[in-house]
N, C-alpha and C positions, 0 to 999 in steps of 0.2 A: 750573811753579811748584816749587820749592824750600824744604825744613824744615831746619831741621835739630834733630834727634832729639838730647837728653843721652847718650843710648849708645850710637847706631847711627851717629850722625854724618848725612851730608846725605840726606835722602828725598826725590827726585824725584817729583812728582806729575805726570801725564800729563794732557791737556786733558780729556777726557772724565772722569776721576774727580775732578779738580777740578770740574767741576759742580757735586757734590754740599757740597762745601764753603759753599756759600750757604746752604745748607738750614737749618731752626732744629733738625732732629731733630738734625744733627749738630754743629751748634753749641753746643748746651744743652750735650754732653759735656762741652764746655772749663770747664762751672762744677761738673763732678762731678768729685769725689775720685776714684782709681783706690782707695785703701785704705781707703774711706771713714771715721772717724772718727779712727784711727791717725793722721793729721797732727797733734792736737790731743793727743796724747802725744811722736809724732816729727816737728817742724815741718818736719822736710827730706824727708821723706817725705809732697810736697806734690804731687807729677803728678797731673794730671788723664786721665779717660777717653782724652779726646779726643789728648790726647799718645803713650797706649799705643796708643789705635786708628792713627796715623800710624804708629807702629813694626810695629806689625803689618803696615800696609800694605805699610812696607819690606821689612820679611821673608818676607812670603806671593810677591810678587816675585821677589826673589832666590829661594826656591825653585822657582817655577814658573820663573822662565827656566832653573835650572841642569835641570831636569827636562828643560826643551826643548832644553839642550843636549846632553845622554845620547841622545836619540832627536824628533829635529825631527818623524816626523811623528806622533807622540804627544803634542804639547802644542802650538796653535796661539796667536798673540798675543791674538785673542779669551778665550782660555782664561786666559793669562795676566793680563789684564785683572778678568776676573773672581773668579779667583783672589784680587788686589790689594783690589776692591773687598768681596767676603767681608771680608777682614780688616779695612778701615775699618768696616765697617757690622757686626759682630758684638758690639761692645758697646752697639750703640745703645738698644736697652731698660732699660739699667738707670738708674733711679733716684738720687736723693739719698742720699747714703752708702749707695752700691752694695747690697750684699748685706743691708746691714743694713736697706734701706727693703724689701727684695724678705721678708722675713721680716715685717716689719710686717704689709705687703699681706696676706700668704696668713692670719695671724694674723687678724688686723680684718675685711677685706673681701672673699678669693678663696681658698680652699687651694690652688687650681691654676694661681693666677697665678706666670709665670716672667717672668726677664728676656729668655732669648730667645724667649718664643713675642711678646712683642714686641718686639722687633728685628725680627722678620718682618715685622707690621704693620708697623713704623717704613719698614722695606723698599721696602714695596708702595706706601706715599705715597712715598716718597725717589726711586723709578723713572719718574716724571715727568719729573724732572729731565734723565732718555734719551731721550725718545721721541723716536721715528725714529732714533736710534743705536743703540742695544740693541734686544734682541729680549724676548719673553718668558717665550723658551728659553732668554738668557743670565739672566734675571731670574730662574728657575726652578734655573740653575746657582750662584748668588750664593745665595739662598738654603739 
């Protein structure tokens, strides 16, 4: 499957982290703001989660293959894999208008609630979507 990213140009997704693209953890992204309320002053400034976590993907990529090009047996394709999926799945925690619902939370309801200690959780449901592909050593490395 193929993106293509506003910056990065085309993002190749590989079978297996497409998987996770069905998931609603990581669907919900696509209706979060990356800047959260800042669109509603700058309307162009309108990217969603879900569009940065794709770049990201691209980019964690391209640095784990250039790594594994300096020293192949220091960075395996599993490695790279996971590396890729790190960067899809690290904004999965946050909320409706990002940082500003994550300050609500700790305010209101949790002082210790963060965005990533659920990403993890968001995680640990989203790794289903492997089983029998992944490990829960690469599970452990993703996180």
């Amino acid at each position: 499957m193929k993106f293509h990213d506003r910056v990065h140009g085309s993002v190749v997704v590989d079978p297996i982290s497409y998987l996770a693209f069905g998931r609603r953890e990581l669907q919900r992204l696509d209706r979060i703001r990356q800047l959260g309320g800042s669109s509603f002053v700058y309307p162009s400034a309108s990217h969603t989660r879900l569009e940065h976590s794709i770049g990201v993907y691209g980019l964690s990529g391209a640095w784990a293959q250039h790594l594994q090009k300096q020293d192949p047996s220091l960075v395996s394709e599993r490695d790279i894999l996971c590396v890729q999926l790190a960067g899809l799945f690290h904004d999965m925690g946050h909320g409706a208008y990002s940082h500003t619902f994550e300050s609500f939370v700790r305010k209101e309801m949790d002082p210790s609630w963060s965005h990533e200690d659920m990403s993890l959780l968001m995680i640990d449901r989203v790794w289903s979507s492997f089983e029998g592909i992944l490990t829960d050593q690469d599970r452990e490395f993703v996180r």
